[in-house]
C-alpha positions as CSV (number, residue, x, y, z in Angstrom):
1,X,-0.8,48.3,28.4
2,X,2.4,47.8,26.9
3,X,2.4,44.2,27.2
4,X,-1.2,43.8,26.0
5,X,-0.7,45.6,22.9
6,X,2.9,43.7,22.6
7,X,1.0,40.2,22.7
8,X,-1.6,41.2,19.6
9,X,0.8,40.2,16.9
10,X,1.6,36.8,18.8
11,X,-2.1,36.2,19.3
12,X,-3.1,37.3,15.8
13,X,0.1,35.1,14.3
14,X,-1.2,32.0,16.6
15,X,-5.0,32.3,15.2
16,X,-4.0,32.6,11.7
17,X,-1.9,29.6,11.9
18,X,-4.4,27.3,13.7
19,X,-6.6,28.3,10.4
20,X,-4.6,27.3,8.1
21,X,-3.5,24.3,9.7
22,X,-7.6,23.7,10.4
23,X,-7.9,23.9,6.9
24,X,-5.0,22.3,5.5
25,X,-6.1,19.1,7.5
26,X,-9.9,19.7,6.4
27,X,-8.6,19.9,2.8
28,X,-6.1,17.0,2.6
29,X,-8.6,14.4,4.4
30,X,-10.9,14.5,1.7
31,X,-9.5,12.0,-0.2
32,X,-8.4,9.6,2.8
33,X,-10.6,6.9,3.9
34,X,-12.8,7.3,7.2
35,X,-11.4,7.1,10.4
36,X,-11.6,9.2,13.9
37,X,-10.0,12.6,13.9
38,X,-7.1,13.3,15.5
39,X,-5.5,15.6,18.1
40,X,-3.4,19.0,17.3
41,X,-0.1,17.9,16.0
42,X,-0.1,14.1,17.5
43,X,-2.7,12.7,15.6
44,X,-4.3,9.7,17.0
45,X,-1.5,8.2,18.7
46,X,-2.7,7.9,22.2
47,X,-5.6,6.8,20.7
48,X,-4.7,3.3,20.4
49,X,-3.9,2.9,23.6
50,X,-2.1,0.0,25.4
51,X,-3.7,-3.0,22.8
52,X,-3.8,-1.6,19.6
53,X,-5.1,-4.5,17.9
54,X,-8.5,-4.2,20.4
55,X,-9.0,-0.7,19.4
56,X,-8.3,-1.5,16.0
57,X,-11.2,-4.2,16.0
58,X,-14.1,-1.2,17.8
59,X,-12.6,1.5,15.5
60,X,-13.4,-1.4,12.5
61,X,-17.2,-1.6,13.6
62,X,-17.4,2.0,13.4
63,X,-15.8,3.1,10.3
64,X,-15.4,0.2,8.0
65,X,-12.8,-2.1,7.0
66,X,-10.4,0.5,5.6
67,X,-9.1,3.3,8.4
68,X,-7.3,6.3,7.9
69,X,-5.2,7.2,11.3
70,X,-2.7,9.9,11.8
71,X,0.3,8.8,13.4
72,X,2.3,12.2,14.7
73,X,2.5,13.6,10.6
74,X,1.9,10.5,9.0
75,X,-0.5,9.4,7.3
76,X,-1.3,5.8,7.9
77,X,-4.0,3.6,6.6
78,X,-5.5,0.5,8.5
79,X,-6.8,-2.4,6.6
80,X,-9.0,-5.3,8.4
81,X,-10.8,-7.3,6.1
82,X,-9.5,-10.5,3.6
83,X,-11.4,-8.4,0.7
84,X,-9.4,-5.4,1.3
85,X,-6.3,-7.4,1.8
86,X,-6.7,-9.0,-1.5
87,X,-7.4,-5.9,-3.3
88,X,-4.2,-4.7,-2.2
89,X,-1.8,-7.1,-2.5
90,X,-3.1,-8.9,-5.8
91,X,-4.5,-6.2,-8.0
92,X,-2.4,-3.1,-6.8
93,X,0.2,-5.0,-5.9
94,X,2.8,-2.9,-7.8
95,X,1.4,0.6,-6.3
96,X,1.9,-0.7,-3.1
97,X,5.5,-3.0,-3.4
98,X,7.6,-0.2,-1.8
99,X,7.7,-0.1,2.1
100,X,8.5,2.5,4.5
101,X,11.9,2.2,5.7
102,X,11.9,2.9,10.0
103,X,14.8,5.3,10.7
104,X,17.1,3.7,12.1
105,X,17.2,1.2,9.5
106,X,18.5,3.4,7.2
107,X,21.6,3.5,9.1
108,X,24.4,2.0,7.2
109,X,22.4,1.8,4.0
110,X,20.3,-1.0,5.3
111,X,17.4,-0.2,3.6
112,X,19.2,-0.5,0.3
113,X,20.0,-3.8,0.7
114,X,16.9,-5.0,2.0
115,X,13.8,-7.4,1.1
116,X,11.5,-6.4,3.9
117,X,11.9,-2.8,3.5
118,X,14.1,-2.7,0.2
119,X,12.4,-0.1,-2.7
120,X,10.5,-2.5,-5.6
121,X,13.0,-2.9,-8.5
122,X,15.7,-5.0,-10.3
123,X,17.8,-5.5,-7.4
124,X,14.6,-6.5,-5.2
125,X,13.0,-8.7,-7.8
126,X,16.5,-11.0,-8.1
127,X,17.1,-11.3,-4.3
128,X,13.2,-12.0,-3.4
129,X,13.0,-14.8,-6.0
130,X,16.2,-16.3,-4.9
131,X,14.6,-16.0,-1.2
132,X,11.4,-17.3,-2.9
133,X,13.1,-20.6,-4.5
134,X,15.5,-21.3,-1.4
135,X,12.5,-21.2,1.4
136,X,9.0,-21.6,-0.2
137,X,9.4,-24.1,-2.9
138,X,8.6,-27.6,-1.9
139,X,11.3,-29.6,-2.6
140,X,13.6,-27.3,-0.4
141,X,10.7,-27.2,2.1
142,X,10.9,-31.0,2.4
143,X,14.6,-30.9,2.5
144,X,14.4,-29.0,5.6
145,X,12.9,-31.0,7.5
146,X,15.8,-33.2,8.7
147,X,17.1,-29.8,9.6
148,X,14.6,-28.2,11.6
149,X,13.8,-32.0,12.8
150,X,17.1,-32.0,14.3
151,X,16.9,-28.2,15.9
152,X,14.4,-29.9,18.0
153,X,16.1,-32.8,19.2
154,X,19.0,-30.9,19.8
155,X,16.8,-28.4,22.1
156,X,15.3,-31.6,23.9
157,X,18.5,-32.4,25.0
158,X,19.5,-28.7,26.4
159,X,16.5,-28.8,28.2
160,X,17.0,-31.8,29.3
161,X,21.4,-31.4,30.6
162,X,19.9,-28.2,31.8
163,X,17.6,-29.5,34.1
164,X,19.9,-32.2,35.5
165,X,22.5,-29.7,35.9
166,X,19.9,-27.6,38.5
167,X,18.7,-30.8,40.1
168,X,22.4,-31.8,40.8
169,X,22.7,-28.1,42.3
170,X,19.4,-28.3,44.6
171,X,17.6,-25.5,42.5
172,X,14.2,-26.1,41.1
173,X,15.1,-27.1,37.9
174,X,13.0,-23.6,36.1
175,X,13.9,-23.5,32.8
176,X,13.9,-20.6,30.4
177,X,12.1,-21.9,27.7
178,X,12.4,-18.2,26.2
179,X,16.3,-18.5,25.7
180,X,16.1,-22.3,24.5
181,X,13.5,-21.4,22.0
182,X,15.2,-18.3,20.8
183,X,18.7,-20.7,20.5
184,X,17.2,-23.1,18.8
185,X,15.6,-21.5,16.1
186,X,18.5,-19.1,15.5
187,X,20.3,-22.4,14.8
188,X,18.1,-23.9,12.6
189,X,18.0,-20.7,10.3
190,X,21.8,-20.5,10.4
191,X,21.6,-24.3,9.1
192,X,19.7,-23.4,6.4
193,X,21.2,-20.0,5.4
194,X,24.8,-20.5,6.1
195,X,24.9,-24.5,6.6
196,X,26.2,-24.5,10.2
197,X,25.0,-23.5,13.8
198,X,25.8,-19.9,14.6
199,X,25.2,-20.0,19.0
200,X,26.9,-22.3,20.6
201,X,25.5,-25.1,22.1
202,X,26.3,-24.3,25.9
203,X,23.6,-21.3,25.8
204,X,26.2,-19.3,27.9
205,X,26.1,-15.9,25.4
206,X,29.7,-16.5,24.1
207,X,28.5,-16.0,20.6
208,X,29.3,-12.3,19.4
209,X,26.9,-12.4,16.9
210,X,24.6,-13.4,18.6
211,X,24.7,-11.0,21.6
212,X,25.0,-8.4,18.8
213,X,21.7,-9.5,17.3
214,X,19.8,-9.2,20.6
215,X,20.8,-5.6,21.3
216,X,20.2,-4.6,17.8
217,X,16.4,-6.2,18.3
218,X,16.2,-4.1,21.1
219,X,16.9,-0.8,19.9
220,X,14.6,-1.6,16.8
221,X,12.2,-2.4,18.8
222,X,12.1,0.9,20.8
223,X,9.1,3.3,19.4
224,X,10.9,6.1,17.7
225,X,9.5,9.8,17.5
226,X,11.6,10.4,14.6
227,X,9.0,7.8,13.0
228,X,5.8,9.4,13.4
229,X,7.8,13.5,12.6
230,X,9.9,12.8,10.2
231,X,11.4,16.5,10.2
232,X,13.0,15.0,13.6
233,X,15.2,12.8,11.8
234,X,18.2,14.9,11.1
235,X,18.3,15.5,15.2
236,X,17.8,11.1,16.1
237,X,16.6,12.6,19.2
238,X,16.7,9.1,21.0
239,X,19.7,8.2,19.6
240,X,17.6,5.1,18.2
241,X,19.4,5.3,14.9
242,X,22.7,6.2,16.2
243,X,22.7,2.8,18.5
244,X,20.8,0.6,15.9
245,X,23.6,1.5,13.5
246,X,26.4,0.9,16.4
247,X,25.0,-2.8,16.5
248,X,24.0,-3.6,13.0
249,X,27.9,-2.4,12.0
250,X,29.0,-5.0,13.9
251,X,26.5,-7.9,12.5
252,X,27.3,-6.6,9.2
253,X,31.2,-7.2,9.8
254,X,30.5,-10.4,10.9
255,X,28.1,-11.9,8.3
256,X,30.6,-10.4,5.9
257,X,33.2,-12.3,7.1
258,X,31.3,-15.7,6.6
259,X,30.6,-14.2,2.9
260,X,34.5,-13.9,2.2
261,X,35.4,-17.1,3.6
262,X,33.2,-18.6,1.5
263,X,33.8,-16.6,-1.6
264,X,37.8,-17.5,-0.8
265,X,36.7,-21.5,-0.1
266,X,34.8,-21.3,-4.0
267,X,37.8,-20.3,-5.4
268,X,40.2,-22.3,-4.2
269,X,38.4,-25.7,-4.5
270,X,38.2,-26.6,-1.2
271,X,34.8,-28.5,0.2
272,X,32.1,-29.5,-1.7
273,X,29.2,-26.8,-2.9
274,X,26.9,-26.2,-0.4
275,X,23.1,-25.7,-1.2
276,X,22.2,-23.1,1.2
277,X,20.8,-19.7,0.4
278,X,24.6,-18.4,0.9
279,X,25.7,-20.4,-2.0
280,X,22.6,-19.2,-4.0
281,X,23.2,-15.7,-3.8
282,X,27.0,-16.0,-4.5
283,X,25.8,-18.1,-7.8
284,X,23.9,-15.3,-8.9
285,X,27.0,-13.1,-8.0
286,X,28.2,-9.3,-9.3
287,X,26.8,-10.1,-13.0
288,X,25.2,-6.9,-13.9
289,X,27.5,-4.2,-15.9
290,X,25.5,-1.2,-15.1
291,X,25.9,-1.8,-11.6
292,X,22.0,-1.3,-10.6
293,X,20.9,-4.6,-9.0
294,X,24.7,-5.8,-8.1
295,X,24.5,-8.5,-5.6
296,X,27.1,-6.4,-3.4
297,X,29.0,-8.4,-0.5
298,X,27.4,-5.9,1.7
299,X,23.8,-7.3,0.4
300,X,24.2,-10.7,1.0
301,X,25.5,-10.1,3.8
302,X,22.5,-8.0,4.8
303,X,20.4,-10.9,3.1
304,X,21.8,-12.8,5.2
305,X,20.9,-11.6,8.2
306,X,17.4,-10.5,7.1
307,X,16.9,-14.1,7.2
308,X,17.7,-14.2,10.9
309,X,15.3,-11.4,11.3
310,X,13.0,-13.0,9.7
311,X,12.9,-16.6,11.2
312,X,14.0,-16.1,15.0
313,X,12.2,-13.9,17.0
314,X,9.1,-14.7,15.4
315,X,9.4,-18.1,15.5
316,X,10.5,-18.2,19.3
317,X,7.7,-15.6,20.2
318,X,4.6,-17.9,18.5
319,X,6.2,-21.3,20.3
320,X,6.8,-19.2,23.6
321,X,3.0,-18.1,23.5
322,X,1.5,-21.5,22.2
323,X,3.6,-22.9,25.1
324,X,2.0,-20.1,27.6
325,X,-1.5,-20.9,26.9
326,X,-0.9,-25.0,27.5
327,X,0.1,-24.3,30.5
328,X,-2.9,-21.2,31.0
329,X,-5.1,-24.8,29.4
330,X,-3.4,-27.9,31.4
331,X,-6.5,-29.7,30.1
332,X,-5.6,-28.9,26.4
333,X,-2.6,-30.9,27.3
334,X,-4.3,-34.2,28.0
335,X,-4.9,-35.0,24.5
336,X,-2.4,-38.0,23.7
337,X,0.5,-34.8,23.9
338,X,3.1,-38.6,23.0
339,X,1.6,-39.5,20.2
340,X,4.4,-37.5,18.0
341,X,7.3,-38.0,19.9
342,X,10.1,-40.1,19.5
343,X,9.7,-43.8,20.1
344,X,5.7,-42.8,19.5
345,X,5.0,-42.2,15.9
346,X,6.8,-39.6,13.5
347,X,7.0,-36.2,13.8
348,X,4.4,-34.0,12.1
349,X,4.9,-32.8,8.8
350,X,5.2,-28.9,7.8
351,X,1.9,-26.6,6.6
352,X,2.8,-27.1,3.0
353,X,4.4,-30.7,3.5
């Protein structure tokens, strides 16, 4: 008897708080858009299951264009249609310019210093149009083309050492066409940003920076709780943040190394100028008096690497799947694949070229 009358207070406590909470989600989803409800506390997180974009596309059918999910505690909005797109990025553009910084990279003050996930303001305006005028414009996308024209020789040849080297060992000759991919275009951004490759041409992992930038895409790549509760982030219960920060310390040592020595190599005269994003962001340099939009060592340096970010993995990842589905498609392949080679007509032009 003791221990019923004990449990009331627990049991009225735990009704009166499912209730509110009831009610508090009843309330606040008023004014979101449509979209399936959610579990207790987790939302609809196991409810996109192992291919979100699939249930994305059957959730679309059902509720619209525009879908409100909740992720753990937050609030997320899915958008699926060109019209909706464009509503948001050209005529709200401004309500929406801010992005939500993951946890872990806010280690180190990341986020600060950031384009991708940066807060809209002075500081972002000046580095995104410097980004804007170094990649997108056409003269500096024709420029590049002798550069990215030569990542791709250059990776023809790996391949090709590479597979000599196994045939002269007996092995099959299996290449990773992952690694070579990855290389190559790691190199061809570093040409760009920094004028120079970065990874060595042997493909045996001696580069520090480089082996540094793989670990850090793999911890920032780990799904992280602390995302989807927020009031976890004070605990890093994976330690996400913790390692992300161990290996982005290191990456921002480095690419602040290559920003001194240039700095020092401007001052004293020595070499030409260089017209590389590097150069571009130290012309703009520490101008600003109040200090608010300061181009920062630190944030070029974290420019710097955002550019790597940016233009490796994505770029390998697309090739390495384009490359997958030839060879799901052998008959794809029969199409005069020569006919842009070398010794067989030029090679194909850019998007915008």
């Amino acid at each position: 008897m003791d221990c019923t009358f004990s449990s009331l207070p627990c049991l009225a406590t735990l009704l009166t708080l499912a209730i509110f909470v009831k009610l508090f989600i009843k309330k606040s989803s008023k004014s979101h858009p449509p979209g399936p409800p959610g579990w207790p506390l987790l939302g609809n997180i196991f409810d996109l299951g192992e291919v979100p974009h699939q249930t994305f596309h059957k959730l679309q059918a059902r509720y619209g264009p525009i879908i409100h999910l909740r992720l753990g505690s937050v609030n997320t909005v899915v958008v699926q249609s060109s019209e909706a797109a464009a509503e948001l990025f050209k005529k709200r553009d401004l309500q929406f310019a801010d992005r939500k910084a993951p946890d872990s990279l806010t280690a180190l003050g990341y986020n600060r210093g950031s384009v991708a996930i940066g807060a809209y303001g002075d500081y972002w305006r000046k580095v995104s149009r410097i980004c804007t005028v170094q990649f997108l414009v056409q003269k500096k996308v024709n420029k590049s083309a002798t550069i990215r024209q030569k990542g791709v020789d250059e990776m023809i040849e790996w391949i090709k050492r590479d597979v000599a080297k196994c045939k002269e060992n007996g092995s099959s000759g299996e290449v990773r066409l992952d690694r070579f991919l990855f290389v190559s275009a790691f190199n061809t951004v570093g040409n760009i940003v920094l004028s120079g490759d970065v990874m060595g041409k042997k493909l045996d992992g001696e580069s520090d920076f480089f082996d540094n930038f793989l670990m850090f895409l793999e911890w920032l790549g780990k799904p992280n709780v602390a995302d989807f509760f927020p009031f976890l982030k004070w605990i890093d219960p994976q330690g996400i943040r913790r390692n992300t920060a161990k290996y982005l310390g290191r990456l921002i040592v480095f690419a602040s190394g290559i920003v001194e020595d240039r700095i020092r190599e401007r001052e004293s005269g020595i070499g030409k100028k260089r017209e590389d994003l590097l150069d571009a962001l130290l012309d703009e340099g520490e101008v600003d008096e109040d200090g608010l939009d300061k181009l920062s060592a630190k944030n070029i340096a974290i420019a710097i690497m955002e550019m790597f970010f940016a233009g490796t993995e994505t770029t390998s990842t697309t090739i390495e799947w384009g490359m997958a589905e030839l060879l799901r498609h052998p008959n794809t392949m029969k199409k005069d694949p020569r006919r842009d080679w070398p010794g067989h007509g030029a090679y194909p032009q850019s998007p915008r070229g």
